[in-house]
Structures are given as structure tokens and as C-alpha cells.
N, C-alpha and C positions, 0 to 999 in steps of 0.2 A: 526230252522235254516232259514227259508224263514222268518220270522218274519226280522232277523239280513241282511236279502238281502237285504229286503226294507226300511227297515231304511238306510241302506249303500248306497240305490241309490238316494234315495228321498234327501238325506243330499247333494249326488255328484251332482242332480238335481238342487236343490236352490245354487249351486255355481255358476249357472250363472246369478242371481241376484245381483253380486258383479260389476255390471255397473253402481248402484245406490251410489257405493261410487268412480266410475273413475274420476269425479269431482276433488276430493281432490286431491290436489300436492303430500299430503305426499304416496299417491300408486302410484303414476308415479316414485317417488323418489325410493321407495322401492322394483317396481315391480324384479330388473333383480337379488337379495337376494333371493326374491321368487323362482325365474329361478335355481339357484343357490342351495335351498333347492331340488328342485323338481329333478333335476339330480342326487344328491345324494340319494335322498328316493329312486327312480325307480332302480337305480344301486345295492342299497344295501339288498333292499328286493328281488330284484331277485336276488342276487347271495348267500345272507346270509338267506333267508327261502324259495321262490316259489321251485327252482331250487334241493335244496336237498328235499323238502319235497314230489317232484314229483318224485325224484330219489327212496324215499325211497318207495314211494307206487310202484314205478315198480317193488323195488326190491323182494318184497313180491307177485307180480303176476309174476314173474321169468323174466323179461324181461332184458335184460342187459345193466348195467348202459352207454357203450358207445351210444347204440342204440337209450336209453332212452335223451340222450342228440342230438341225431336229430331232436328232436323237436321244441328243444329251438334253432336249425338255422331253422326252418320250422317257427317258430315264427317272426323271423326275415326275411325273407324271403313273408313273407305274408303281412307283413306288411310294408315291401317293395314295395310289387306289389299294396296293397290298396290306401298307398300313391300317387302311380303313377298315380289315378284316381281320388282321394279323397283329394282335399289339405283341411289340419288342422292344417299348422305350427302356431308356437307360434308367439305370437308380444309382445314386450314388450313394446310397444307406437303404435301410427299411422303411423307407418315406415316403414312397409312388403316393400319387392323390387318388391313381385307384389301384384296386388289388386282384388281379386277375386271377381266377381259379389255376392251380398246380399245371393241371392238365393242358390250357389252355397256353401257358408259358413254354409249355413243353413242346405241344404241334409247332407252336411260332417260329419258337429257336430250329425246328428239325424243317424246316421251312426256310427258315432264314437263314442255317447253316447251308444248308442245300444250294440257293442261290448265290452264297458265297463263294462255295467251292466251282459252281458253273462261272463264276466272275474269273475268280483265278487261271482257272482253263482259257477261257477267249484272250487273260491280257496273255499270258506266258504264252499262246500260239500264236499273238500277236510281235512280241518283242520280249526278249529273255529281260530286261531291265524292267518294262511295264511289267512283267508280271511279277518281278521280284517285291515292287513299288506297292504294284494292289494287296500283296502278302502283307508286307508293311501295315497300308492302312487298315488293313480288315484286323489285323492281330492289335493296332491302336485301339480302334472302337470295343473288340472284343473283352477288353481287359476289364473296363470300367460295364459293359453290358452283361459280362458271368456274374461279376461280384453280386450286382442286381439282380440277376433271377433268381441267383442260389438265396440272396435273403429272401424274396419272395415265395419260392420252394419251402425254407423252412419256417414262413410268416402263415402259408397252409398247410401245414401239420406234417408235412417230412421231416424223417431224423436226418442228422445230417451224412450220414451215410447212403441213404436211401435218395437223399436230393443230389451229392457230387456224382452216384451212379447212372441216375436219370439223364441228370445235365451232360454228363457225357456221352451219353446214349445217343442224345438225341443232337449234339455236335459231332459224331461222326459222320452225319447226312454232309458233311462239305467235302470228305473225302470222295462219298457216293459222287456228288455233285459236281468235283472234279473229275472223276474217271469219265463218266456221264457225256460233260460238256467237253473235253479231249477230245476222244473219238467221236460226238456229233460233229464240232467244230473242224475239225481234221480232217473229217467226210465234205465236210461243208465251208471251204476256207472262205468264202465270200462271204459268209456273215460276219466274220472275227470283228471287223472294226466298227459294222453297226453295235453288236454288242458290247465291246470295249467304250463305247457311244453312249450307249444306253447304262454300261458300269458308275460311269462320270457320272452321269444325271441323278441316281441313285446316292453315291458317296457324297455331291452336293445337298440333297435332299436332307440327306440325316446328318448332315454337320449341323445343317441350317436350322432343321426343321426339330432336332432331335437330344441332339448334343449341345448345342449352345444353349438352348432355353434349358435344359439343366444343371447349364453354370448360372443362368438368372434367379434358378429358382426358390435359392433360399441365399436369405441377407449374410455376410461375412462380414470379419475388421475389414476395415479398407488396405491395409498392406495386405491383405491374402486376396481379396480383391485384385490389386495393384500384378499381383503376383500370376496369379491366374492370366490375364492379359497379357503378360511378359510370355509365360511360355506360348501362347498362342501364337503372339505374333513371330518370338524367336522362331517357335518351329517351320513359320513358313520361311522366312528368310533363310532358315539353315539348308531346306530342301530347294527352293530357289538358286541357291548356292551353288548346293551339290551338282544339281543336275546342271547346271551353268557350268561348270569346272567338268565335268563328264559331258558336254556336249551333245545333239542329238544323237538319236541312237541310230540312224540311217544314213 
């Protein structure tokens, strides 16, 4: 299972090498689809696998499933307050309403990556499927949140060499992140499904709180409109689906 960590972090790592194709008009075109995908993934694997799968391992260490869903506002809740310190919102161009110093984008992300990689570790020691699911959604939000820091990197005065080195630097903290929370978690298996708990409440947080208001945030035609909505809802129906057709993992 620690082998499937680091691969899972290492893959979500070189996502922020995807500054090497910001060049191209067709990812500026295509970025807020991205957006769009990513709030459906984060919403649907929390609610259709992290969420019951944590429920079910509480329910088996006797804890009761309302209780057990404190976690998942403890999640939200947490990642409330880190945001209040740590800005990481998404950009889906060079457009943020504010513009946070180089350096400050850089702790966030190697912060953010960090508790990424701890996310990965609890689902994957949780259930080989959940964690495949959390890889998923973190590698979703990832896509449309590199493109945004690297503009932002090169919006204060990094060459663009100098910002995909950075950004990568400071996304390998999920690998840390993973090895990290493996062997705590491993040591410690009775917390796996609070924090797969607390993962949910989080991945809801920023669809909600993070990624959807910036598909609100700038006016479109209404067929791309139209469109953006279509993939959102498709992707939950499609993961709905899946994991319906693949059954519980227990």
C-alpha cells in the first residue's frame, strides 16, 4: 500500500509541471470544464465512497454513525480556518481579485500539498478503492489550481522557469505528506476513518466554498454556461454509477 501512496503523490506532484503547456490557448479555453469536472469529482467521491466508507469502519469500532459524521463538519470546519491563513484559491486565468505575494503562494501550496499527501495515506490505509477515489479527486482540483499559481508566480516577477521549479518544489511536500501519514496512520489505525472524515469535510469545503464560485465568477455565452453544468452534473452521475456497478468495497 505505501508503494500505491507514492505513486499517487509523485503523479499529484508533477501536476504542477502543467505550466509548461499554459502557453497554449486551447488550456486557457478549456481551463473553467476543468473547474467544472473537479467540483463534480470532489463532491461525488465524498458523498458516494470517502463518507460511507468512514461510516462503515466506525461502524464496526461501535461509534455511532451521527457522531461519526462530526467529522466530516470538523473537516469543513478546519479547512475553513486553514484557509483563513493559507490562501490557495483556484484561478482560472491571471484574474484572482487579489494577488498574493510569490512566496506566500509557495508556503500554501507546500502546505497544501502536504495535507494532500496525508489525505491520500489515511484513504488508501482505509480501502485500496477510497484511496484510489481521493487520488482522483485531488489530481481533479489540482489541474485547474497549478495553472493558477504558475500565472500568479509569473504575475510576480518569476521567469517561467524559475516558477514551474518552484511550483514543483513545493508540490513534492504530498509525497512527504504521504510517507508521513502511512507510517503515523499504520502506527495508529484507529484514526484512519476519523481522518478519511475529516478528508470529506474538506473536499466538500472547496468544491463548495472554492471551485464553484469560480465557475460564478466571471459572465460566459450561455451555451458554455449550459455546458459547464452539463459536466458537473454528468460527472457526478458518472461516479454514482461507477461506484454503483463496483458495489461496496466491504
Amino acid at each position: 500500500m505505501l508503494l500505491a501512496v507514492i505513486i499517487s503523490t509523485v503523479i499529484i506532484s508533477l501536476i504542477s509541471l502543467v505550466g509548461l503547456f499554459l502557453a497554449a490557448k486551447r488550456v486557457q479555453r478549456w481551463i473553467h470544464y476543468f473547474i467544472s469536472f473537479a467540483a463534480g469529482t470532489l463532491l461525488a467521491v465524498s458523498f458516494f465512497d470517502l463518507i460511507p466508507e468512514s461510516l462503515h469502519a466506525f461502524e464496526e469500532a461501535g461509534v455511532h454513525g451521527r457522531e461519526a459524521l462530526l467529522f466530516v463538519l470538523v473537516g469543513i470546519a478546519l479547512f475553513f480556518i486553514i484557509e483563513r491563513f493559507i490562501h490557495w484559491h483556484h484561478c482560472g486565468k491571471n484574474d484572482c481579485d487579489e494577488r498574493p505575494a510569490g512566496l506566500l503562494i509557495l508556503t500554501g501550496d507546500f502546505i497544501h500539498n502536504f495535507l494532500d499527501g496525508v489525505l491520500i495515506a489515511s484513504a488508501y490505509l482505509l480501502d485500496f478503492r477510497a484511496g484510489l477515489l481521493a487520488t482522483i479527486s485531488i489530481i481533479a482540483h489540482e489541474i485547474p489550481q497549478e495553472i493558477g499559481d504558475f500565472s500568479v508566480l509569473l504575475h510576480a516577477g518569476y521567469t517561467k522557469a524559475k516558477a514551474l521549479l518552484l511550483n514543483f518544489y513545493s508540490a513534492l511536500s504530498a509525497v512527504i505528506g504521504g510517507v508521513v501519514g502511512y507510517f503515523l496512520f499504520s502506527a495508529v489505525e484507529i484514526v484512519i476513518p476519523f481522518v478519511v472524515a475529516v478528508a470529506a469535510g474538506g473536499f466538500i469545503y472547496i468544491a463548495l466554498t472554492d471551485i464553484v464560485p469560480a465557475l460564478h465568477r466571471h459572465k460566459r455565452e450561455r451555451w458554455v454556461s449550459v455546458v459547464e453544468t452539463a459536466v458537473f452534473l454528468l460527472t457526478i452521475v458518472v461516479f454514482w454509477c461507477l461506484l454503483s456497478l463496483l458495489g461496496h468495497a466491504h
